[in-house]
N, C-alpha and C positions, 0 to 999 in steps of 0.2 A: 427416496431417490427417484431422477426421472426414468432411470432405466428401468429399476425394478415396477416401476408404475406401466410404462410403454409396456414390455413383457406379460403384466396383468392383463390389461386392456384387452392384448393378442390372444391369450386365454382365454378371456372372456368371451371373445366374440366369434371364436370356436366353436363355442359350446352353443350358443343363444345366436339365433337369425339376427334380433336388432335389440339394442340394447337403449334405453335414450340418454342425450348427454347429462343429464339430474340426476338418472340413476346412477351413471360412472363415477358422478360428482362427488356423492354422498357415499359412494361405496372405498372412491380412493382420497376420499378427506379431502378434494380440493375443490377449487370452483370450476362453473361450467366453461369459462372463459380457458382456465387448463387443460380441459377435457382437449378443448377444440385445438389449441394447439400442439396437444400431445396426435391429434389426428392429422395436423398436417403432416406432421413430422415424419409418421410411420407413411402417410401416401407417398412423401420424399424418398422414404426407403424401398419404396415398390410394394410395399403391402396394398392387394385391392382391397381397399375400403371404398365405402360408397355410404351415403346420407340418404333416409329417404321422410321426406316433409309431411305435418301431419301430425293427429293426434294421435296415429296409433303407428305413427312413424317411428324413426331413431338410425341408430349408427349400426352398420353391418361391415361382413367382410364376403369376397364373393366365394359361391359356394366349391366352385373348381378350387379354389386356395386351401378350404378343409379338407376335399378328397386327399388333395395331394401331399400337404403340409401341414397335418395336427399332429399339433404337440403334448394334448392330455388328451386319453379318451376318457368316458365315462368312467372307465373301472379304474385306470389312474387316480382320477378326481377321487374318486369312492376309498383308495386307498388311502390317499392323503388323508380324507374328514377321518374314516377309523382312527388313524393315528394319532390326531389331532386333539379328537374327541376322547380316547383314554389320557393325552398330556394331562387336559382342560382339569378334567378328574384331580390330577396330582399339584396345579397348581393354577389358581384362580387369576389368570390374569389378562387386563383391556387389551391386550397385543394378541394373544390367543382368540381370545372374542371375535375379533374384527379378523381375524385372518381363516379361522372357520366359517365367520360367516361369508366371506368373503368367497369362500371355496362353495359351500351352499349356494349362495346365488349363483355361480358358475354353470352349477349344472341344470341349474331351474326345476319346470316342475311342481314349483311354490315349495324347495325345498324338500323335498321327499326322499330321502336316499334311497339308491335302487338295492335291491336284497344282495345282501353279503354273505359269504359263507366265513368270514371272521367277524369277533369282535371284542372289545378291550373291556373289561370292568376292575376297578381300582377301590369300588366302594366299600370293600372288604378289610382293606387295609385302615388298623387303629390308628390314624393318626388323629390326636388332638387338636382343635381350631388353634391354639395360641401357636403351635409346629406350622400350620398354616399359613398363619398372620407372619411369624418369623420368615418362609419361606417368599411371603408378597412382598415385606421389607426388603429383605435381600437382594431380591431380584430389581427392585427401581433403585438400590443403592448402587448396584453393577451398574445402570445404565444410564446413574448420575454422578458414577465416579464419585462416590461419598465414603469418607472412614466410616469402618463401626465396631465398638465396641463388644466387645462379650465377655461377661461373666460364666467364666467356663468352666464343667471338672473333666480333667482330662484322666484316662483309662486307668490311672494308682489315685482317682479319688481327689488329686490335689487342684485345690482351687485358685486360678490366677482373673486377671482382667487384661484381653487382651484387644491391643489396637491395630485392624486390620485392614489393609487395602482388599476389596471383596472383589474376586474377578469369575468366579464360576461355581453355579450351583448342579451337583451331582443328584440323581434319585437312584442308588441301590442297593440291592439286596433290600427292600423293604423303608429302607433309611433316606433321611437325606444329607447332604456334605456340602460347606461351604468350602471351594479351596481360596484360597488368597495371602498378600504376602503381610507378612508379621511384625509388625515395627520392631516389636522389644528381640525378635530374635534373630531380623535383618534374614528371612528366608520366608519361601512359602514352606506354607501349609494348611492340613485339611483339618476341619471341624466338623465333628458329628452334629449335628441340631437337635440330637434328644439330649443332649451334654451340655446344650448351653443355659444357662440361668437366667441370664436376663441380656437383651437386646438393645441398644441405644444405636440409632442412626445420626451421624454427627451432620452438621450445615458442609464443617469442612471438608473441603474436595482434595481428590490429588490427582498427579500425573500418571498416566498408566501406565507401567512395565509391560517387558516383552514377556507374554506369558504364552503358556502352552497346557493341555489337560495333564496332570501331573500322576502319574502311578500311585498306589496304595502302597505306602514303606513307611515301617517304622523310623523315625526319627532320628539325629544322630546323640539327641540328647537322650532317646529312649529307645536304649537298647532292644533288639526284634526277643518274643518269650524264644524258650527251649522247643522244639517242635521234638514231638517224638511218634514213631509210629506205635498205633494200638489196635492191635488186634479185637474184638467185639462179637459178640452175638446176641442178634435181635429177631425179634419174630416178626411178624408184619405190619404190623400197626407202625415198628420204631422205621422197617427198613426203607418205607417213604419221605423219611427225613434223613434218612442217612444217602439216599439216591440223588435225593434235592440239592445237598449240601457237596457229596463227593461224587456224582454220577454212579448209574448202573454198574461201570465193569471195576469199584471198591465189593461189589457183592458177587457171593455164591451160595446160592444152595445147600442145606444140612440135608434137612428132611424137610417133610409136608410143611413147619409151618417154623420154622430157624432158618436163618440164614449167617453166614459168616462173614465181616468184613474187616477190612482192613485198612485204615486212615491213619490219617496224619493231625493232630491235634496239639496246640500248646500245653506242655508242665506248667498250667496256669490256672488261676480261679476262671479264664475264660475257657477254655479247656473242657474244664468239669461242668461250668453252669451248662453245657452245650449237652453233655451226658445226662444232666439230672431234668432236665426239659424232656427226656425220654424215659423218664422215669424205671418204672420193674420192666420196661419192655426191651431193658438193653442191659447187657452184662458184659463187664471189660473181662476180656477171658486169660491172659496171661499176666502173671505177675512181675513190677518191672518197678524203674522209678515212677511212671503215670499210675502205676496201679495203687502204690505208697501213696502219691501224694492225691489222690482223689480217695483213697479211702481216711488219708487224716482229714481231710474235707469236710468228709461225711462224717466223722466228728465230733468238729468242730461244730457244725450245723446242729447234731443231736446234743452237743451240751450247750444251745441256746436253748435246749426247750426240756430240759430234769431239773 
């Protein structure tokens, strides 16, 4: 859009003395003929700009307009690329590219970023390239307005195929979420992407709904599990996960090297799997129905294996 382009420019040339119109050209995907009149336009708005001829010429703004009037400084700039550049990380896309670099040339330099005392690494996180490749699909299906299919199993195992109007991709807790709304069940909803089976991006397009980012809730066809509170003690290796998951003040202190907590957990195979990832380093300490039904668990798990 012209605005968001006009606003770059002004960016731009905040940060860099002269800029030339080739480079604007190639930076904002248009021609130089756009450059120039994207330059009238801003001198129409009272922006000083000024041109200066030559080979080691190009397009400025005057320097009283930065004292008075900038709008990124350096360490802005520097916060945006941080941010940008751990997105890039989680999902590999031409729009990302061109907008980091874009922020890069900003500050020039030949691109160097100045020292941060943050930064974002992502590369830690297992996901598989095909999670990837699903997430790349996704994301130009949202932005061509394209059905798509999935082959999906949903949290009891059961496997359907369903046909989705796709409008927002989520990254959390580790995961990532398609939300969108669901022909077969005439509602949105979200989809896990390590749940889905197989991918198909249709030709056909559709009309957008009014949509909004939609809360995490169990469904109306799938009932929320039993929550119950459980009591726990763990030593320190578990109580990093159990911080992570339920913050610091679920925990107290035993002694030197126990601690006592107290969370809230599904009467559920999800429930338990979340305990048995903590292996001998956590003990549910009172006896209840969570304590019943995680130790029929445990089992059930031991008579897969006598």
């Amino acid at each position: 859009m012209k605005i968001e382009r006009l606003i770059g420019i002004i960016m731009l040339l905040l940060q860099r003395e002269l800029v030339s119109a080739s480079e604007m050209a190639t930076m904002f995907e248009v021609t130089k003929r756009t450059i120039y009149r994207d330059i009238d336009s801003l001198s129409m708005a009272n922006i000083p700009i000024y041109t200066m001829p030559g080979v080691k010429g190009g397009i400025g703004i005057m320097p009283t307009y930065k004292v008075d009037k900038k709008l990124l400084t350096v360490e802005d700039l520097t916060a945006i690329i941080t941010g940008l550049s751990g997105f890039e990380q989680l999902l590999s896309s031409a729009d990302i590219k061109k907008t980091l670099q874009k922020m890069k040339n900003m500050l020039g330099h030949e691109n160097e970023l100045p020292a941060t005392s943050i930064s974002l690494d992502f590369s830690n996180l297992a996901m598989k390239q095909e999670f990837n490749e699903n997430v790349e699909q996704l994301h130009l299906a949202i932005k061509k307005q394209q059905l798509v299919a999935l082959t999906y199993i949903d949290r009891d195992g059961n496997q359907t195929i369903r046909k989705v109007e796709p409008y927002h991709l989520l990254f959390r807790n580790r995961s990532w979420y398609l939300q969108g709304f669901s022909l077969e069940r005439q509602d949105f909803r979200t989809f896990k992407l390590s749940r889905v089976l197989e991918l198909e991006v249709s030709t056909e397009t559709f009309e957008s709904r009014p949509f909004s980012l939609k809360p995490f809730r169990s469904s109306a066809t799938q009932p929320p599990f039993e929550m119950k509170e459980v009591s726990l003690i763990v030593d320190k290796i578990a109580r990093e996960q159990i911080a992570l998951r339920f913050g610091v003040t679920a925990i107290e202190p035993l002694d030197e090297t126990h601690f006592s907590a107290k969370v809230t957990l599904p009467n559920h195979e999800a429930g338990y799997r979340f305990l048995l990832q903590l292996g001998t380093h956590v003990t549910v300490h009172k006896h209840g129905d969570f304590y019943d039904g995680f130790v029929a668990y445990l089992r059930e798990i031991q008579h897969k294996y006598t």
